[in-house]
C-alpha positions in Angstrom: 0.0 0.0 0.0 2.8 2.5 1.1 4.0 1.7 -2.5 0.8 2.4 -4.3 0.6 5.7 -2.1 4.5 7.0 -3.2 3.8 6.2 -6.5 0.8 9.1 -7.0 3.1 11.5 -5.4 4.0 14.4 -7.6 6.4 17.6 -7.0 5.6 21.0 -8.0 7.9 24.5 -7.7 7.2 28.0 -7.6 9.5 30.3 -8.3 7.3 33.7 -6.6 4.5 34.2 -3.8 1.7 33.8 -3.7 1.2 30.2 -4.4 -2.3 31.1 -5.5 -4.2 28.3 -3.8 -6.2 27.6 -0.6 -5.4 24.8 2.1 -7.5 23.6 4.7 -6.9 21.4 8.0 -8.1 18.2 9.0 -10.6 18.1 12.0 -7.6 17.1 14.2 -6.0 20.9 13.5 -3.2 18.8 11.6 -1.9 19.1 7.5 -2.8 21.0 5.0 -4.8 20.3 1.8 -5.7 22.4 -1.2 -9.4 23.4 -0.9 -9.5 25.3 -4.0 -7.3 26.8 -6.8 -7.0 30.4 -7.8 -4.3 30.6 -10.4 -5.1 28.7 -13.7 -1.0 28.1 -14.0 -1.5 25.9 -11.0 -4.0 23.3 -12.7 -1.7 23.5 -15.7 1.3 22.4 -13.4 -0.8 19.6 -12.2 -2.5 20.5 -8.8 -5.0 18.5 -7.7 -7.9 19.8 -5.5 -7.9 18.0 -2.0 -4.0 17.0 -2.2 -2.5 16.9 0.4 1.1 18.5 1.4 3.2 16.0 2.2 6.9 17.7 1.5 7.8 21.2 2.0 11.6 21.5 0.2 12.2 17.9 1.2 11.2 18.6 4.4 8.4 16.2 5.7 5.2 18.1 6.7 3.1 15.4 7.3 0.8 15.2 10.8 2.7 18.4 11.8 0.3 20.9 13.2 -1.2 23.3 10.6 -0.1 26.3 11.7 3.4 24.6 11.7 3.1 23.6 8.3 2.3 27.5 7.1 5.0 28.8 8.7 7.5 26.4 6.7 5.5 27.5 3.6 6.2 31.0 4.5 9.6 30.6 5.4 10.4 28.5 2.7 13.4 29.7 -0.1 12.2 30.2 -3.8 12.3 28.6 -5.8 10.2 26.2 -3.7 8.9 22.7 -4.0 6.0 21.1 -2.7 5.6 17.5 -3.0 2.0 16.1 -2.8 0.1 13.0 -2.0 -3.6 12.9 -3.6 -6.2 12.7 -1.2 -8.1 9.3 0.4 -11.1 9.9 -0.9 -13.6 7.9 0.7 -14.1 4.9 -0.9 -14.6 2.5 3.1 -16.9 -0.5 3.2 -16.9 0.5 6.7 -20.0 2.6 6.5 -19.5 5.9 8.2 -22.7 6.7 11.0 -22.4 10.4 10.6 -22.7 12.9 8.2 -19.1 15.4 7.7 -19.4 19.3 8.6 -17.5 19.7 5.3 -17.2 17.7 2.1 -14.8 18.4 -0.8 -15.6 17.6 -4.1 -12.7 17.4 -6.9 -12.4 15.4 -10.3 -15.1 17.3 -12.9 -14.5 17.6 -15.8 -12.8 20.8 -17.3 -16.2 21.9 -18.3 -17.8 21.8 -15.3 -15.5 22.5 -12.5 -16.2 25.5 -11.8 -19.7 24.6 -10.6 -19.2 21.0 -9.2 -15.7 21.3 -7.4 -15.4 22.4 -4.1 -15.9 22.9 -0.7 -19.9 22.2 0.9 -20.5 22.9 4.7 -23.4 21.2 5.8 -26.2 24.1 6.5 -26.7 24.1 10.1 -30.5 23.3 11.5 -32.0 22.4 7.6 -32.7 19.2 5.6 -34.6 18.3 3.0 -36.4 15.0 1.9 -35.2 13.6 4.9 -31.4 14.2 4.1 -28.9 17.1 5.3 -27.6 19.4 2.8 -24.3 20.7 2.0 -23.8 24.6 0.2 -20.2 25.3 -1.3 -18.0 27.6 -0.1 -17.9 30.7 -2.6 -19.4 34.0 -2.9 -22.4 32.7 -5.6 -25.5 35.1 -5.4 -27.3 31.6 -6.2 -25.8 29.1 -4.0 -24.5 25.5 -5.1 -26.0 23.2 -3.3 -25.9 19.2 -2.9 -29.1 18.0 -1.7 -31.2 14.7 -2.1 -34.3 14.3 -4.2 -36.1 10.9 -3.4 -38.1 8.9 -5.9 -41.3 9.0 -3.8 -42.2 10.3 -0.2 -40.0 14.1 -0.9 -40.8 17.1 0.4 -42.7 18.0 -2.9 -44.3 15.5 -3.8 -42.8 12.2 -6.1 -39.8 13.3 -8.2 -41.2 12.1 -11.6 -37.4 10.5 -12.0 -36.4 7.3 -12.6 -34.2 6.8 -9.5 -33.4 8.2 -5.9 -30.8 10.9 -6.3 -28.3 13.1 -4.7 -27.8 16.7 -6.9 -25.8 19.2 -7.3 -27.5 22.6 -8.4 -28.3 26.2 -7.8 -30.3 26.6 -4.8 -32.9 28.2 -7.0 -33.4 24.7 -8.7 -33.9 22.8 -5.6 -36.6 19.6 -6.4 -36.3 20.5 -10.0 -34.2 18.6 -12.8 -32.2 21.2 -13.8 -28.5 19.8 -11.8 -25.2 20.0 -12.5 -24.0 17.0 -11.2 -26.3 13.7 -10.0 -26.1 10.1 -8.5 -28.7 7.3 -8.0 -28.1 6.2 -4.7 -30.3 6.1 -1.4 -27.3 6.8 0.8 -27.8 8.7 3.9 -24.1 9.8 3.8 -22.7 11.2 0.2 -19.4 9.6 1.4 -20.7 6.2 1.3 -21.8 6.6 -2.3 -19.7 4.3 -4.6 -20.6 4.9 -8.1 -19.8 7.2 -10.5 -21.5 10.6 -10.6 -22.6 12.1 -13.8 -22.4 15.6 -14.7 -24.2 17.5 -17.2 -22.8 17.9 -20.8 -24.0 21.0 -22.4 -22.7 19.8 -25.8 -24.1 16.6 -26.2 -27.3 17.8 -23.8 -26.9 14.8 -21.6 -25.2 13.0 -17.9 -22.3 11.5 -18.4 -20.3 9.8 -15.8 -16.5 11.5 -14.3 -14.3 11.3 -11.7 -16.3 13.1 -9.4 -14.9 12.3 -5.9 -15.7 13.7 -2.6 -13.1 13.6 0.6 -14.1 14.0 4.3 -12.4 15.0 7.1 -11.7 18.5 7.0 -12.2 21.9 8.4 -14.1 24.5 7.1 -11.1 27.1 8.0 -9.5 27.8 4.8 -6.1 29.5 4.4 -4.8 30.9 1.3 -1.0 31.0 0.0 
């Protein structure tokens, strides 16, 4: 396994500041992973939303503190190198009992990233169809929201759909069709979902399945580099 693990690792160096991505912490106040990407040279170097830091300039950051781990960013020379291990996303057949605070989505498509990748905190006090929600992280007039929209027995009546589903959509379009992203499954937890989701197509009008992957275990405190 350790081999498997070392073999996904991948290095990437910045010659200036900022880095131009976000990390977050894991619920233990421990290493740092990228919650979301704002320079478009970082995704063409290879970054990976929800990889985690593993080397700062050789020097091993893992299960250090957080805050330890942005001062060696900060007091790291240029040109600097960050080595990076992609996240474990959850993919368990030990069935987790609760629901995360926060979920991170990575692995759209090009076309759709921007609406589908992410960070979702779970909105405090509110469910619907019998199943918590999540809103991302961003500063969207029209929120994006994963939610689930049974077959029968919702909120608003039967779905008219062919399956149960979890969605991703504007929080406008709540108990409608019009999604982003979607997944048959009747999962009380989105993390114990194991099949592919499918995300919307505008070109060919259709949902086709991706790499859409979600990883748990993290805080919603979000530091940018």
């Amino acid at each position: 396994m350790a081999a498997a693990e070392e073999s996904h690792q991948y290095d990437i160096t910045w010659e200036v500041k900022p880095l131009g991505f976000s990390i977050v912490m894991d619920t233990t106040g421990r290493n740092a992973y990228v919650s979301s990407i704002q320079k478009q040279e970082n995704l063409t170097k290879g970054l990976k939303l929800a990889a985690q830091i593993i080397r700062i300039n050789g020097n091993d950051a893992k299960q250090k503190k957080h805050g330890a781990i942005l001062e060696l960013i900060k007091k790291a020379k240029l040109p600097m190198t960050l080595t990076f291990q992609p996240r474990s996303f959850a993919a368990n057949t030990e069935e987790k009992k609760t629901t995360s605070v926060c979920l991170l989505f990575g692995g759209a498509p090009k076309s759709a990233e921007n609406r589908v990748d992410g960070m979702f905190l779970k909105v405090k006090g509110q469910q619907l169809n019998g199943r918590d929600m999540w809103q991302r992280k961003d500063n969207e007039e029209d929120p994006i929201v994963l939610w689930y929209w049974p077959l029968t027995g919702g909120d608003a009546g039967d779905s008219g759909m062919a399956e149960n589903l979890w969605m991703i959509s504007r929080k406008s379009q709540l108990q409608t069709q019009n999604a982003y992203a979607c997944c048959p499954s009747i999962e009380t937890n989105p993390l114990n979902i194991s099949i592919p989701w499918k995300v919307w197509n505008r070109t060919t009008s259709d949902f086709q399945e991706c790499d859409l992957r979600i990883a748990e275990s993290v805080s919603p405190e979000e530091t940018e580099n």
